[in-house]
N, C-alpha and C positions, 0 to 999 in steps of 0.2 A: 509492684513491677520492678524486677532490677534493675540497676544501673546502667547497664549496657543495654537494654533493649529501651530505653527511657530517651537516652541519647544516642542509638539509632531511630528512631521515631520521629526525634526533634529535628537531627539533620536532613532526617528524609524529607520532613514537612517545609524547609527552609528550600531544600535544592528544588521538590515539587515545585514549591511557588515562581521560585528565580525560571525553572524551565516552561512552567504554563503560561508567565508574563510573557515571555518570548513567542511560543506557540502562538499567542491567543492574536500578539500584533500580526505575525505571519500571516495568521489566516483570515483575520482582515482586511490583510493588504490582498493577498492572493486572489480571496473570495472576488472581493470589488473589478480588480483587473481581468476575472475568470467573464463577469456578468458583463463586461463594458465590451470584450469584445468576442461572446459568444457566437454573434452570429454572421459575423464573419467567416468563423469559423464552421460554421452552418453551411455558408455556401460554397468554402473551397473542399470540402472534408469528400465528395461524395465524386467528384470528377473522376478517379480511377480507384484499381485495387491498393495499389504500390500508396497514391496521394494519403488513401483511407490507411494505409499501415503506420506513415510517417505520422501523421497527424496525429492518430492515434498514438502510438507511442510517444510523441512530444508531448503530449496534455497529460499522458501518466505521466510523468519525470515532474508534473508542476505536483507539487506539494499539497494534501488532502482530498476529498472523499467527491469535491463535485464535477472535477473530470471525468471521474468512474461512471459515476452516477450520470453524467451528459451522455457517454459513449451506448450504455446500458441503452438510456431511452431510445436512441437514435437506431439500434439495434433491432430494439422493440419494435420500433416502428418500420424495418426495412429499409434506413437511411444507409446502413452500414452494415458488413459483413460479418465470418464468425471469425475473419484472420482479423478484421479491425477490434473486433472484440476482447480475442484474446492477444494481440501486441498491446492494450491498453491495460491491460490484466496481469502480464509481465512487467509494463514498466514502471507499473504505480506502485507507491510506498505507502498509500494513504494518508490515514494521520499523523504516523509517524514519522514520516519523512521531516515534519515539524522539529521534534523531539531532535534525530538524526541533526540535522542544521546545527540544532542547538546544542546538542552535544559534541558532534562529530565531524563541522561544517566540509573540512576539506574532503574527508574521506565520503560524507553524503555525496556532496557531487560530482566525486567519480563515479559514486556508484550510479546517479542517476543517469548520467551522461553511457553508461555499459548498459544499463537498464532498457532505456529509451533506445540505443543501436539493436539490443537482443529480440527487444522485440518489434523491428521489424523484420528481424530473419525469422522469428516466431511465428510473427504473423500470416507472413509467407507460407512458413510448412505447414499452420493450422490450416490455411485455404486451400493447400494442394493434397493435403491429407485427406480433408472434409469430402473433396471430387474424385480421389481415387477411390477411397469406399465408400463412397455415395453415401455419405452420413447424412439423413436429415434434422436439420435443426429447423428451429420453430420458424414457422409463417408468422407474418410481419404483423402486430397488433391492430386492427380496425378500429381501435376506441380515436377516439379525439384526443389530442393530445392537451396535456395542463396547460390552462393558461398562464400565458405568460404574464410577469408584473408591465402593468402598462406602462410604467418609465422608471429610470434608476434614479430615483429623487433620492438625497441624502435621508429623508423621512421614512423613504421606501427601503432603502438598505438597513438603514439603523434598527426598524421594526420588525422587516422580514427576514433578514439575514443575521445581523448581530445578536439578536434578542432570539429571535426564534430557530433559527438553525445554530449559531456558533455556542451561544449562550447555553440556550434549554436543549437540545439535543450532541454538542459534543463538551462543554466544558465539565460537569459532574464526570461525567465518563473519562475524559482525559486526566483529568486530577487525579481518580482513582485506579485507572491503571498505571500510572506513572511512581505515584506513590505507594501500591504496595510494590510496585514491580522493586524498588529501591528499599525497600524494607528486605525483601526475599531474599535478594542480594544479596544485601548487607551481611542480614544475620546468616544464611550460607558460609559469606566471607569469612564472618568474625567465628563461628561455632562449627563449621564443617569441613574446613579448608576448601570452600567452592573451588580453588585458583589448581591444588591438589586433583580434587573431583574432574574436573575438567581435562585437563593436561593429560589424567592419564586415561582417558575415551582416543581410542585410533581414530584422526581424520575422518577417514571415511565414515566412521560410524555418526560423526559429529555433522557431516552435509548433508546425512541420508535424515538423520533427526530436523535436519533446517530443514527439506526439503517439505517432509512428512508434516511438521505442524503448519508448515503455508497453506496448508489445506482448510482450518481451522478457520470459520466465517467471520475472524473479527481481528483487527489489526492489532489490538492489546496484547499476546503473544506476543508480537515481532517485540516487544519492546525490550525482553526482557534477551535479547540476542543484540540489542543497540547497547543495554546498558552494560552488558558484558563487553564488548568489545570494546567500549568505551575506556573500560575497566582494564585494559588488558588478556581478559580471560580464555578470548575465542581469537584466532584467527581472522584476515578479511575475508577467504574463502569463505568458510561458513556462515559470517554475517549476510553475504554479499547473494547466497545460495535461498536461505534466508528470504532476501530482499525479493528476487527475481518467484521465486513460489509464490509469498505469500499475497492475496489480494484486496488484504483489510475487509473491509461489509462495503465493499464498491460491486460485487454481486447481489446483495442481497433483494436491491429492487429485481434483479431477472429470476432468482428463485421463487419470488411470488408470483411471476409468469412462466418461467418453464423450467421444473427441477431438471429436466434431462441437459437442456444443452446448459446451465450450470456446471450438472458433473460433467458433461465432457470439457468445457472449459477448465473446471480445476484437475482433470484427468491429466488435462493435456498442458496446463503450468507445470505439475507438479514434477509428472513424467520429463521437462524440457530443464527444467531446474538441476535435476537431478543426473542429466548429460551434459550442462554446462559441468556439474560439479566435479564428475568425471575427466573434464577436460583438463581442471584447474588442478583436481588433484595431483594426473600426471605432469603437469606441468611444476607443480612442485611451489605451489603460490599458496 
């Protein structure tokens, strides 16, 4: 193996680590504060349309995959709409939004804070959209719904949360799109002039690309648009275009219940992403 790909390899595997230490407290902290007061949030979320957009969109701008995943169910279920649906959809960054923090803390929370605003105007025009062409989206689930853990005992969290969701279903996963995403890079950087490659793609072609892969069922993409920017490489536009498309696998439980209003969900990100980007373009940002 040569020397230069030996010691991008090493440095990747050292920054991976330094960046998933960080990720992994985040999302233990987040996780814990998400369960303690879910269901509060339970019972203000469902009072109006507008209530359901704000809410919705403030719980996407929290960092990882179990606000998606909250909003999905409640969706499922007819607790909430398809404008609460997709402003949650708009403003969530998923897992990455970790990553983001950690990389890029100031420019993350502007972005979440434009994010969480957009979509409730998103929200808004998915639900006035939906009524004007009498779009129907799926009836509300009959099943019972999971039961809930009977109490947040530190026994309870450590086992079913740390261990079984943060542990066994997103640390493998996060390591490894992080770490090759930083390999990709790299060697891009060092053997292709990525910084070259880049620069000379027109804007536009560069937000119509962000817009296009948020389509893409899994938040490992966006990563590799944080670590660019991170880098220098891209623009805030395009990161940011990026951001507002993509919806990490915070849909994937409603594709196991309804492919249609899925697509029209990512129809309708991708399509509103991509008139954000337009705006920004002429604006000159």
């Amino acid at each position: 193996m040569p020397t230069g790909i030996s010691q991008i390899i090493f440095r990747s595997l050292l920054e991976t680590a330094k960046i998933v230490g960080m990720v992994i407290l985040l999302m233990i902290l987040i996780e814990f504060l998400e369960l303690r007061f879910k269901d509060k949030i339970r019972e203000k979320i469902t009072s109006s349309p507008l209530t359901q957009y704000v809410i919705a969109s403030l719980l996407g701008a929290i960092p990882g995959c179990m606000d998606a995943f909250f909003i999905v169910s409640l969706y499922i279920h007819g607790i909430v709409g398809f404008g609460a649906l997709t402003a949650e959809m708009l403003s969530t960054a998923g897992d990455e939004a970790y990553v983001m923090l950690a990389l890029i803390p100031r420019t993350a929370l502007v972005i979440f804070a434009l994010c969480a605003l957009l979509g409730v105007v998103g929200g808004f025009l998915a639900d006035g959209i939906v009524k004007r062409i009498n779009l129907r989206t799926c009836e509300s689930c009959e099943i019972k719904a999971l039961e809930e853990g009977s109490s947040l005992s530190l026994g309870y969290f450590l086992r079913e949360h740390l261990l079984e969701h943060i542990v066994r279903r997103h640390l493998v996963r996060l390591f490894l799109w992080i770490f090759l995403t930083l390999v990709v890079v790299s060697v891009l950087e060092q053997y292709l002039s990525l910084e070259t490659l880049i620069s000379s793609l027109p804007r536009w072609l560069l937000i119509v690309l962000a817009a296009v892969v948020g389509i893409v069922p899994e938040s490992g993409p966006h990563l590799l648009f944080v670590v660019m920017y991170s880098k220098g490489l891209i623009p805030f536009s395009v990161l940011f275009v990026n951001t507002l498309s993509q919806d990490g696998h915070g849909l994937l439980p409603l594709l196991s219940y309804s492919v249609k209003d899925t697509v029209y969900v990512q129809i309708f990100t991708t399509l509103f992403a991509l008139m954000v980007g337009v705006v920004i373009l002429f604006l000159g940002l």
